[in-house]
Gaussian input, Z-matrix of N, CA and C with variables (Angstrom, degrees):
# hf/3-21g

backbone

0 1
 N
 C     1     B1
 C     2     B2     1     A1
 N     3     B3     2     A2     1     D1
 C     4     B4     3     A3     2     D2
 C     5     B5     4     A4     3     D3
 N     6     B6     5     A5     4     D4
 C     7     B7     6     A6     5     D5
 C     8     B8     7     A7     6     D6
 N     9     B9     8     A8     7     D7
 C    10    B10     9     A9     8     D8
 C    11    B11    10    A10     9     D9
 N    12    B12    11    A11    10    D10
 C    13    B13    12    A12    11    D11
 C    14    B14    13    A13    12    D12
 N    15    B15    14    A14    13    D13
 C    16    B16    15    A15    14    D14
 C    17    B17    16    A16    15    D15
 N    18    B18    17    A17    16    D16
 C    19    B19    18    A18    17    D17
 C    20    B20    19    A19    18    D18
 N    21    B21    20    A20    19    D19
 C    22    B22    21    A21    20    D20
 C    23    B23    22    A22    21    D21
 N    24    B24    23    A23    22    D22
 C    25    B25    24    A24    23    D23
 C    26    B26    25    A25    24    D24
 N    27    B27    26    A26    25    D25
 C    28    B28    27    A27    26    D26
 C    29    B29    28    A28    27    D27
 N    30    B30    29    A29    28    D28
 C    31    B31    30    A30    29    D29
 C    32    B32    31    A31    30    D30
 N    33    B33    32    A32    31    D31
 C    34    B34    33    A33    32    D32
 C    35    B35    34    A34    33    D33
 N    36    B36    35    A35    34    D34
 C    37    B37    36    A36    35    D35
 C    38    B38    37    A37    36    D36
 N    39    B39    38    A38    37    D37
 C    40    B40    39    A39    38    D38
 C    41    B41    40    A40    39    D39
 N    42    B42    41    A41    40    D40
 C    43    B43    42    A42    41    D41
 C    44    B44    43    A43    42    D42
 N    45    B45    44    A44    43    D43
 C    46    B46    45    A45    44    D44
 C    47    B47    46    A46    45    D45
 N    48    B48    47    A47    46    D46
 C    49    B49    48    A48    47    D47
 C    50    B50    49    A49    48    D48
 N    51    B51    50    A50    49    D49
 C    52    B52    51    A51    50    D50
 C    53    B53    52    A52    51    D51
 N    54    B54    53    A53    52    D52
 C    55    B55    54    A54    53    D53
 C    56    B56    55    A55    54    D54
 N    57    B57    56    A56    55    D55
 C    58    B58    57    A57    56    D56
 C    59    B59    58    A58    57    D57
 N    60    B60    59    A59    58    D58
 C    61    B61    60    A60    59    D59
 C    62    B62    61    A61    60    D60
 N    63    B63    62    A62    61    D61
 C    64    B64    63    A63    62    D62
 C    65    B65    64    A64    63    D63
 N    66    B66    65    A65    64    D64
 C    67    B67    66    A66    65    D65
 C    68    B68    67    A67    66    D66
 N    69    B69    68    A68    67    D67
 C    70    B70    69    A69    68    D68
 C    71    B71    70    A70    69    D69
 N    72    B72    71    A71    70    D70
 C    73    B73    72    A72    71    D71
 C    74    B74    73    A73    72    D72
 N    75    B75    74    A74    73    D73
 C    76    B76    75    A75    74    D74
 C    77    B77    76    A76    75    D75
 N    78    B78    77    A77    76    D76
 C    79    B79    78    A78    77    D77
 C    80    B80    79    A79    78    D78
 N    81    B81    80    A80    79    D79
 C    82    B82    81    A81    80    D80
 C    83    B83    82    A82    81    D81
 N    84    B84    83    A83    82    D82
 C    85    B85    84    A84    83    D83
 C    86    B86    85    A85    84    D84
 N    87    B87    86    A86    85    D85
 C    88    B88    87    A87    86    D86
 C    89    B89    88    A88    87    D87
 N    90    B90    89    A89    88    D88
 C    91    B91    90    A90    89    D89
 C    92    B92    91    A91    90    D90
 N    93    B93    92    A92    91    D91
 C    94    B94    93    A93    92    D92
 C    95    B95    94    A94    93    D93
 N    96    B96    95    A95    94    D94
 C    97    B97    96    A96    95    D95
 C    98    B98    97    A97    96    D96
 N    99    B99    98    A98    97    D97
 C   100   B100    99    A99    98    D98
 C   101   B101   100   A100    99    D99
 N   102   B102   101   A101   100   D100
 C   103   B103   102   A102   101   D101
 C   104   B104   103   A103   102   D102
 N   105   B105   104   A104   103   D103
 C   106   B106   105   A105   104   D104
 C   107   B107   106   A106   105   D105
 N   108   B108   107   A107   106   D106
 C   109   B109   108   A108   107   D107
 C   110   B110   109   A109   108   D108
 N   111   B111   110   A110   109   D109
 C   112   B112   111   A111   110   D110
 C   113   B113   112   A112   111   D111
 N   114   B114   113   A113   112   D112
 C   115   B115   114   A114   113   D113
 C   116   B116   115   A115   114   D114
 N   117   B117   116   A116   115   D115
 C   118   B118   117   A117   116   D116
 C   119   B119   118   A118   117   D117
 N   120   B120   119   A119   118   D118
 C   121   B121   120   A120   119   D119
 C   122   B122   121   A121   120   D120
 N   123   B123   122   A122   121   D121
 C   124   B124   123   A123   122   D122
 C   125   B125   124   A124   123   D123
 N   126   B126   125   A125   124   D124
 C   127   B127   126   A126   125   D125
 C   128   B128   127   A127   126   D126
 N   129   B129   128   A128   127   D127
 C   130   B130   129   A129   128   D128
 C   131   B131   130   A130   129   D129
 N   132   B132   131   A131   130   D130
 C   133   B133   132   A132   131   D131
 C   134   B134   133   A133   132   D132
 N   135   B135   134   A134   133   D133
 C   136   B136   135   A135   134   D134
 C   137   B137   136   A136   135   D135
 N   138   B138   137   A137   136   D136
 C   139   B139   138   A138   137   D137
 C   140   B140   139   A139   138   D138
 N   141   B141   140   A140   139   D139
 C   142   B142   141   A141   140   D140
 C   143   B143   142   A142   141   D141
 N   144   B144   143   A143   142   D142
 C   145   B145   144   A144   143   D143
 C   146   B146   145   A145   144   D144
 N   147   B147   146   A146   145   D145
 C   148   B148   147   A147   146   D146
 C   149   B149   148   A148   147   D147
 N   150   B150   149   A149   148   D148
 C   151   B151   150   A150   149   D149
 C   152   B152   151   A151   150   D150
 N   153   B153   152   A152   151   D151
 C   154   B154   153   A153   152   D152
 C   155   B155   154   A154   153   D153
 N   156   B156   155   A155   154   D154
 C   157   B157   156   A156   155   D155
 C   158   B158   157   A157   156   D156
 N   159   B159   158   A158   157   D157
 C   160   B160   159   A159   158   D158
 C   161   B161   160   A160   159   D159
 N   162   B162   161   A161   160   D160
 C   163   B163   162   A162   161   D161
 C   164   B164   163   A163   162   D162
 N   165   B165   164   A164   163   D163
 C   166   B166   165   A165   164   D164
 C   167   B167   166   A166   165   D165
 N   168   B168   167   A167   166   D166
 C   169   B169   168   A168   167   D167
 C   170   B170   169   A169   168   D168
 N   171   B171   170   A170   169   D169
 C   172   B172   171   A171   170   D170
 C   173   B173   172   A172   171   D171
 N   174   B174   173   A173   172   D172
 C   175   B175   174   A174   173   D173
 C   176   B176   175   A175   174   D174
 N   177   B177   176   A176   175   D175
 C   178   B178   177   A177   176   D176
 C   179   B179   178   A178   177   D177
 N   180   B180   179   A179   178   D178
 C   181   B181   180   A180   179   D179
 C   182   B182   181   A181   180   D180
 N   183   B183   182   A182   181   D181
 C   184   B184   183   A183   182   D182
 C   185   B185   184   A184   183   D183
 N   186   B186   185   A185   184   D184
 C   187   B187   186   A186   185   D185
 C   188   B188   187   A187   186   D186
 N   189   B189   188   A188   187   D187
 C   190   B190   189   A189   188   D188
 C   191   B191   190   A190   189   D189
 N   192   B192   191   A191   190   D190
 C   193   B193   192   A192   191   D191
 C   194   B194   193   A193   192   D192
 N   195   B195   194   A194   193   D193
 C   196   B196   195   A195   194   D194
 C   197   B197   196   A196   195   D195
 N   198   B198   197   A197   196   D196
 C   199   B199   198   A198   197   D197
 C   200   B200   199   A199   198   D198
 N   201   B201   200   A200   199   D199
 C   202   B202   201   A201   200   D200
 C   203   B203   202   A202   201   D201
 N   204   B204   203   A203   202   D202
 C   205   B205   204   A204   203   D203
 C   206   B206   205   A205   204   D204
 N   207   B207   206   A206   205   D205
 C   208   B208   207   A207   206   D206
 C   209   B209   208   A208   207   D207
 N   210   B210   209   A209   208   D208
 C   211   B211   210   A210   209   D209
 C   212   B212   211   A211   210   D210
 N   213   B213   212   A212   211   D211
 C   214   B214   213   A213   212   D212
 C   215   B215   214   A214   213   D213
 N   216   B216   215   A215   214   D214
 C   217   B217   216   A216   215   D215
 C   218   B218   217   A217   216   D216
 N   219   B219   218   A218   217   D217
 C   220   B220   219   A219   218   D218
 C   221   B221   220   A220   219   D219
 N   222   B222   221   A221   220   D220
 C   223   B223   222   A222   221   D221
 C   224   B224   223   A223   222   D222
 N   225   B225   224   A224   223   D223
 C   226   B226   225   A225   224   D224
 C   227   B227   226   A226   225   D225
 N   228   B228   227   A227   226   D226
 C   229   B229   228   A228   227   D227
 C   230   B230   229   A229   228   D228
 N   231   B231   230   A230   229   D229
 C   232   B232   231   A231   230   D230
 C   233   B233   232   A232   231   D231
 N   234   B234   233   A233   232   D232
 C   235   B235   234   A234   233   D233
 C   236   B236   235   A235   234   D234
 N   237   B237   236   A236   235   D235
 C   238   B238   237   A237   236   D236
 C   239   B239   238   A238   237   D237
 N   240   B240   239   A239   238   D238
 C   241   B241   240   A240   239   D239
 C   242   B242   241   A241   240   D240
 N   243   B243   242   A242   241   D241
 C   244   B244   243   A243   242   D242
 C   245   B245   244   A244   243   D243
 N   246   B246   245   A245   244   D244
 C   247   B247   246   A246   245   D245
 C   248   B248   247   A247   246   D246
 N   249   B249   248   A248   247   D247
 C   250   B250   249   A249   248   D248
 C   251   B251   250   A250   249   D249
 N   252   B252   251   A251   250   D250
 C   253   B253   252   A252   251   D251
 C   254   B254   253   A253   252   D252

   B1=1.4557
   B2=1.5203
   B3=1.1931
   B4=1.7664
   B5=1.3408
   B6=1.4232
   B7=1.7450
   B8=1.3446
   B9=1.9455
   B10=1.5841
   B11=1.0523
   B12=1.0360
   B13=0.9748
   B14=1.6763
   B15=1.6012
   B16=1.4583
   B17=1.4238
   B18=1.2163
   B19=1.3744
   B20=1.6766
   B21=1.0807
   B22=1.0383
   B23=1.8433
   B24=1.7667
   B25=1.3053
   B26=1.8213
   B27=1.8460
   B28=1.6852
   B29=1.4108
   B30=1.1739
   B31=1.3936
   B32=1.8070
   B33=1.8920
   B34=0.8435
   B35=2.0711
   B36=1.3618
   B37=1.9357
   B38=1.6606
   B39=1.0518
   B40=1.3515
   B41=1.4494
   B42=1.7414
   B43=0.9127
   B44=1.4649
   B45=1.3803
   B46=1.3957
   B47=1.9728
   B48=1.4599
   B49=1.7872
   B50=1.2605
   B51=1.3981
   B52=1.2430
   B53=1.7743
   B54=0.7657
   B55=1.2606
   B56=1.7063
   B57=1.5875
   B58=1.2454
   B59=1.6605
   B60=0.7199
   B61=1.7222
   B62=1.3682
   B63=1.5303
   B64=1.7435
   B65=1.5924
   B66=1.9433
   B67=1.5465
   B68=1.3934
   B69=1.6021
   B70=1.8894
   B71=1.4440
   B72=1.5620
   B73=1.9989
   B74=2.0371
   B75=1.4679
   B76=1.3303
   B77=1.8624
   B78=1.2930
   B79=1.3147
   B80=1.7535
   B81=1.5266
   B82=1.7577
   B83=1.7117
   B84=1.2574
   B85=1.4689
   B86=1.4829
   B87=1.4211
   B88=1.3057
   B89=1.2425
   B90=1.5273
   B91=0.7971
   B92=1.9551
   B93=1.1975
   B94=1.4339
   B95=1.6535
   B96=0.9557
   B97=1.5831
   B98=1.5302
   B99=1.2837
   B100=1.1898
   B101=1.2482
   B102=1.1278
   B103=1.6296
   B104=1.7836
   B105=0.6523
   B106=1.8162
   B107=1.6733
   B108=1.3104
   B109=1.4064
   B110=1.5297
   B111=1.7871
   B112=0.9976
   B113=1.4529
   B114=1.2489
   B115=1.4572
   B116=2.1572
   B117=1.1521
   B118=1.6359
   B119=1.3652
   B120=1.4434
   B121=1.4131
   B122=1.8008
   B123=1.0651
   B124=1.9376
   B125=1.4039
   B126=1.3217
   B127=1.5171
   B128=1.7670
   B129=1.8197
   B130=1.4941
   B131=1.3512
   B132=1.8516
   B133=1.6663
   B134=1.6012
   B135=1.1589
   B136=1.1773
   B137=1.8456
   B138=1.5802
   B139=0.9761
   B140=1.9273
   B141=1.2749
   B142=1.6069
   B143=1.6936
   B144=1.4239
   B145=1.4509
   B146=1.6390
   B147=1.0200
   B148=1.6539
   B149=1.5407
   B150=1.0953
   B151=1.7339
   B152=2.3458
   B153=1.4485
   B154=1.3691
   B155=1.3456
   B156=1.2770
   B157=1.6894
   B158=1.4447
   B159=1.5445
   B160=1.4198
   B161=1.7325
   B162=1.4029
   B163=1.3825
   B164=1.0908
   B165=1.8551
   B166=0.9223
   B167=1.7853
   B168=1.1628
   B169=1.3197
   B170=1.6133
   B171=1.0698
   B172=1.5959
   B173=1.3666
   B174=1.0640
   B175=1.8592
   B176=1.3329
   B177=1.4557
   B178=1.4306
   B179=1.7542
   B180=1.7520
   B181=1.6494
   B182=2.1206
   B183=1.0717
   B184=1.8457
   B185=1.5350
   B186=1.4582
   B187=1.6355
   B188=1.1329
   B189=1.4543
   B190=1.6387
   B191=1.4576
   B192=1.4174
   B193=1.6628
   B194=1.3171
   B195=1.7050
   B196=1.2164
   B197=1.5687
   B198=1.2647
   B199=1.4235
   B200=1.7426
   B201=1.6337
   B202=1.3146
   B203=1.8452
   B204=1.3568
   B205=1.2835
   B206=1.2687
   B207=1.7018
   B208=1.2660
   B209=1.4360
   B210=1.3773
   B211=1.5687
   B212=1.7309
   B213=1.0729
   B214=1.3511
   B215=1.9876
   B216=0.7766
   B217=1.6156
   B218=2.1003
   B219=1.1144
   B220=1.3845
   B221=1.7000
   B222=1.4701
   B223=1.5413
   B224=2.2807
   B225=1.1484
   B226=1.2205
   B227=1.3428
   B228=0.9239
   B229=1.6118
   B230=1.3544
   B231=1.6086
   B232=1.6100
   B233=1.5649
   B234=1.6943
   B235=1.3719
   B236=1.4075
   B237=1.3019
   B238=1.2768
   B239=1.6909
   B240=1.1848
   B241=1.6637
   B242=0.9235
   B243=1.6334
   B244=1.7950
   B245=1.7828
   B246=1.6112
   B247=1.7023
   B248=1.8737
   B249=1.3979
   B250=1.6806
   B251=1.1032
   B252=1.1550
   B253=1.5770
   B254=1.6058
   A1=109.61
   A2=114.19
   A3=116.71
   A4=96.10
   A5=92.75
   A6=103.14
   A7=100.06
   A8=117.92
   A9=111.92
   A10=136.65
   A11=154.72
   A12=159.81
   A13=114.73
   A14=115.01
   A15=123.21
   A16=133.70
   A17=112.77
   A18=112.27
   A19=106.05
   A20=144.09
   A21=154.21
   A22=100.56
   A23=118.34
   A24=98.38
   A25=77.73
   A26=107.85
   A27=97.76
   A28=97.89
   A29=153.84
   A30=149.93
   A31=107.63
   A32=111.62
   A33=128.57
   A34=113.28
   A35=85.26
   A36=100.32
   A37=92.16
   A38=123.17
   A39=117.10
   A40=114.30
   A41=124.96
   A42=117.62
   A43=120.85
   A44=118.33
   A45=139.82
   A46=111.21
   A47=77.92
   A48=92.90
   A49=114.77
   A50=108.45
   A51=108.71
   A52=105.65
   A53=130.83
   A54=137.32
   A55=96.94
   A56=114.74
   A57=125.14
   A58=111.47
   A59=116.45
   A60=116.33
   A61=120.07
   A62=81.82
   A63=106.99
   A64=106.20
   A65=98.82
   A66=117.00
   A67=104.70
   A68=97.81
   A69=108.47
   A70=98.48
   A71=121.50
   A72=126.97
   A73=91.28
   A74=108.25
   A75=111.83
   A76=122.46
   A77=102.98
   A78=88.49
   A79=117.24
   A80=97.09
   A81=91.78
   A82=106.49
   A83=145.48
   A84=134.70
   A85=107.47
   A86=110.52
   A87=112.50
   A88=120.95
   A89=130.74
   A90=149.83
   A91=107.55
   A92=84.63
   A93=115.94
   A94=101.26
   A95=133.27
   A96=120.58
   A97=102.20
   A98=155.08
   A99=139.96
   A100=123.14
   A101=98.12
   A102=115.77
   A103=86.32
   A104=100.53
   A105=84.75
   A106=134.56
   A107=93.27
   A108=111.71
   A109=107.31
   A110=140.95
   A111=139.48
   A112=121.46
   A113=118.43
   A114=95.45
   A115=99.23
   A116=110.51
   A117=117.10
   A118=114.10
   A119=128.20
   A120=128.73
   A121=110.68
   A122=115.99
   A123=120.72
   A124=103.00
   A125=114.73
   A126=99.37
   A127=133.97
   A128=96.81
   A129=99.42
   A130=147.98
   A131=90.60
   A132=92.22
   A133=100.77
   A134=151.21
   A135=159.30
   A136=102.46
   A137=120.93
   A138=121.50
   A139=159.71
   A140=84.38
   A141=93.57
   A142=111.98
   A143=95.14
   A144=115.70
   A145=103.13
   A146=129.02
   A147=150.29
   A148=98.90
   A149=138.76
   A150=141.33
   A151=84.71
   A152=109.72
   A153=101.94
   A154=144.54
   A155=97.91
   A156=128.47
   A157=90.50
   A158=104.51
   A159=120.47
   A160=99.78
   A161=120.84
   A162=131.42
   A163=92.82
   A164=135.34
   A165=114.31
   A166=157.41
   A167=98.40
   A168=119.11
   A169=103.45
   A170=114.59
   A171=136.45
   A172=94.10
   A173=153.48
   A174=146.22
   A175=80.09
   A176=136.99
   A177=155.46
   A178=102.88
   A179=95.42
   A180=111.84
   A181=103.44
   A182=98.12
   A183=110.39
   A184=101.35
   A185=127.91
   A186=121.56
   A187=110.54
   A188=113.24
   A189=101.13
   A190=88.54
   A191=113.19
   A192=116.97
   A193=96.77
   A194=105.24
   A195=111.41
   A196=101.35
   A197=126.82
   A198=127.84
   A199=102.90
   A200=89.04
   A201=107.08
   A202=118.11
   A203=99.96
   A204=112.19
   A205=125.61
   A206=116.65
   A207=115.38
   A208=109.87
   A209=106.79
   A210=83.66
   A211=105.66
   A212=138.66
   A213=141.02
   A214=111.30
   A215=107.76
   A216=100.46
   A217=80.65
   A218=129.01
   A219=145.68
   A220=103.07
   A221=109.48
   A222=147.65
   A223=79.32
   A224=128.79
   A225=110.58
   A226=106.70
   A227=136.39
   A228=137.32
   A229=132.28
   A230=100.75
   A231=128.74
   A232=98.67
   A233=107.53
   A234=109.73
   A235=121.08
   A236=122.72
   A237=137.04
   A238=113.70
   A239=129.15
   A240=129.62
   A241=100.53
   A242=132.53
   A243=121.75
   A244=100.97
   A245=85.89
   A246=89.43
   A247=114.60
   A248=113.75
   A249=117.76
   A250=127.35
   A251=110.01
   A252=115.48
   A253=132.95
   D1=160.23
   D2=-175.27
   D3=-85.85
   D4=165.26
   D5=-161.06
   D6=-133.74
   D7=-12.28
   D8=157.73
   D9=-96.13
   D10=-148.00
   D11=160.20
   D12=-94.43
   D13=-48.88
   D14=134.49
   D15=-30.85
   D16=-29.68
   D17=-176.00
   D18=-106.88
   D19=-20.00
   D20=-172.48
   D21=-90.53
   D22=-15.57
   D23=-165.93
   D24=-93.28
   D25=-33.88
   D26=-164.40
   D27=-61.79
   D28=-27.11
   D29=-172.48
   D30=-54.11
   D31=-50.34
   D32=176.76
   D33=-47.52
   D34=-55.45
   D35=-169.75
   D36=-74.98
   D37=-63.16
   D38=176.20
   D39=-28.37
   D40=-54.04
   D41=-172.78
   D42=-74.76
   D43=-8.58
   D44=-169.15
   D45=-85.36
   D46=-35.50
   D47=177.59
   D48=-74.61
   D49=-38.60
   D50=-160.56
   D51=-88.77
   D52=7.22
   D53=-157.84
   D54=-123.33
   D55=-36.78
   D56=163.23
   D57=-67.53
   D58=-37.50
   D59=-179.47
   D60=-57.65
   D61=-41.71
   D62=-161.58
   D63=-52.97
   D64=-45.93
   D65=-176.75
   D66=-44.53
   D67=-64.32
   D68=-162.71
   D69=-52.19
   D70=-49.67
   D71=-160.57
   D72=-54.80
   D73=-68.26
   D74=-172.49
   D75=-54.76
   D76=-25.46
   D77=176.44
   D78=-96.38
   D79=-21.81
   D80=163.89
   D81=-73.88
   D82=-58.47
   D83=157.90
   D84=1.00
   D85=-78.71
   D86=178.83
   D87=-34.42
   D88=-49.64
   D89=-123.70
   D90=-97.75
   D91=-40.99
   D92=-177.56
   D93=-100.00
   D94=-42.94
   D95=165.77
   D96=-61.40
   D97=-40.26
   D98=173.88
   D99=-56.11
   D100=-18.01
   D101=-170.18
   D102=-93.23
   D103=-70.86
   D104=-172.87
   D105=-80.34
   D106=-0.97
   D107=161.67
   D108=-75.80
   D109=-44.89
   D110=-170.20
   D111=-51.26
   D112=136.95
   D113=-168.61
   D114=-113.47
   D115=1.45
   D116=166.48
   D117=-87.59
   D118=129.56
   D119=171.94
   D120=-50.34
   D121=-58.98
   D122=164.55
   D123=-33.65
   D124=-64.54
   D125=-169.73
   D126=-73.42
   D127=-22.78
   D128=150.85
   D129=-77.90
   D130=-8.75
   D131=166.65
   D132=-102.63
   D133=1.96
   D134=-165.54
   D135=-100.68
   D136=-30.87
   D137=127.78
   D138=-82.26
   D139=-0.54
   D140=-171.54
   D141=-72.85
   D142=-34.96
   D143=-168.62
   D144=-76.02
   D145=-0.10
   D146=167.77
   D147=-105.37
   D148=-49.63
   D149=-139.73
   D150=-95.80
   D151=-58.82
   D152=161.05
   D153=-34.93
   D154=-36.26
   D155=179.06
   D156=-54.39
   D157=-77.10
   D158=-149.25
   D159=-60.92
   D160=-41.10
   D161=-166.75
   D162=-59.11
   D163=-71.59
   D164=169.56
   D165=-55.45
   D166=6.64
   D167=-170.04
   D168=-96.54
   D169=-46.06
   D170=172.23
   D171=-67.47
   D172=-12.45
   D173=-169.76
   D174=-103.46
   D175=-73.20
   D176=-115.55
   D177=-84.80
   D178=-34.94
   D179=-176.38
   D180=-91.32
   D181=-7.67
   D182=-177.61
   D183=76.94
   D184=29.08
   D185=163.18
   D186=-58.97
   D187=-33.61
   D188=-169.37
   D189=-147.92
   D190=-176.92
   D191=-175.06
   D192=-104.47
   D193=166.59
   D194=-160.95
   D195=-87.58
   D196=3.13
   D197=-174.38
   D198=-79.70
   D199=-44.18
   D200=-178.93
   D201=-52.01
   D202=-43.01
   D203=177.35
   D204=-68.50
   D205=-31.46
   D206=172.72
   D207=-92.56
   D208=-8.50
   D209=174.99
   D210=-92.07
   D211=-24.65
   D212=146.32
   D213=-28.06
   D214=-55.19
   D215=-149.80
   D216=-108.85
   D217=21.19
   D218=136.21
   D219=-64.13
   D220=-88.66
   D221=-164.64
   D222=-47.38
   D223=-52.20
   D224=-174.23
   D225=-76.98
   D226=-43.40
   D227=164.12
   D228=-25.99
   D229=-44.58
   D230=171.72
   D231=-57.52
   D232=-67.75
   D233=-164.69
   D234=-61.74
   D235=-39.41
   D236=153.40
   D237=-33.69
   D238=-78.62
   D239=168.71
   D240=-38.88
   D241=-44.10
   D242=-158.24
   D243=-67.22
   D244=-51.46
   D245=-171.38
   D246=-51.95
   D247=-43.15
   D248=164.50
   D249=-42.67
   D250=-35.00
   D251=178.58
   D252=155.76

C-alpha cells in the first residue's frame, strides 16, 4: 500500500488510466478482428475504414506504439487486397 500521500493519489490516476486505455485497446481489438474475421471484400473494407480510425487513435493517445499501429493497419490492408482478388 502507498505510504504518501503522492503515492496514494498516483495509485488513484494510475487506476483511472488504466481502465481508460483498456476502453481505447478493446474497442480497436474489436475493431480489427472484424476486419479480419470478415470473409466478403465489401465488408472488410466497409470495416477497415472504422478499424484505422481506432488504430490510429490508440497510437495518437500512446496505447500502443506507432510501429505497432502501422504494422496493424498494414496486416489489414494485406487481408483486404487478398480478399479482392
Amino acid at each position: 500500500m502507498p505510504n504518501t500521500k503522492q503515492a496514494k493519489k498516483r495509485m488513484v490516476t494510475d487506476d483511472a488510466r488504466r481502465v481508460a486505455n483498456k476502453t481505447v485497446r478493446t474497442s480497436m481489438r474489436s475493431a480489427v478482428k472484424k476486419v479480419l474475421q470478415s470473409d466478403s471484400a465489401d465488408e472488410a473494407k466497409a470495416g477497415m475504414t472504422e478499424a484505422f480510425k481506432r488504430v490510429d487513435k490508440a497510437a495518437k493517445q500512446n496505447v500502443i506504439h506507432d510501429n505497432a499501429a502501422a504494422r496493424t493497419k498494414s496486416q489489414l490492408s494485406r487481408h483486404v487486397n487478398k480478399l479482392e482478388g
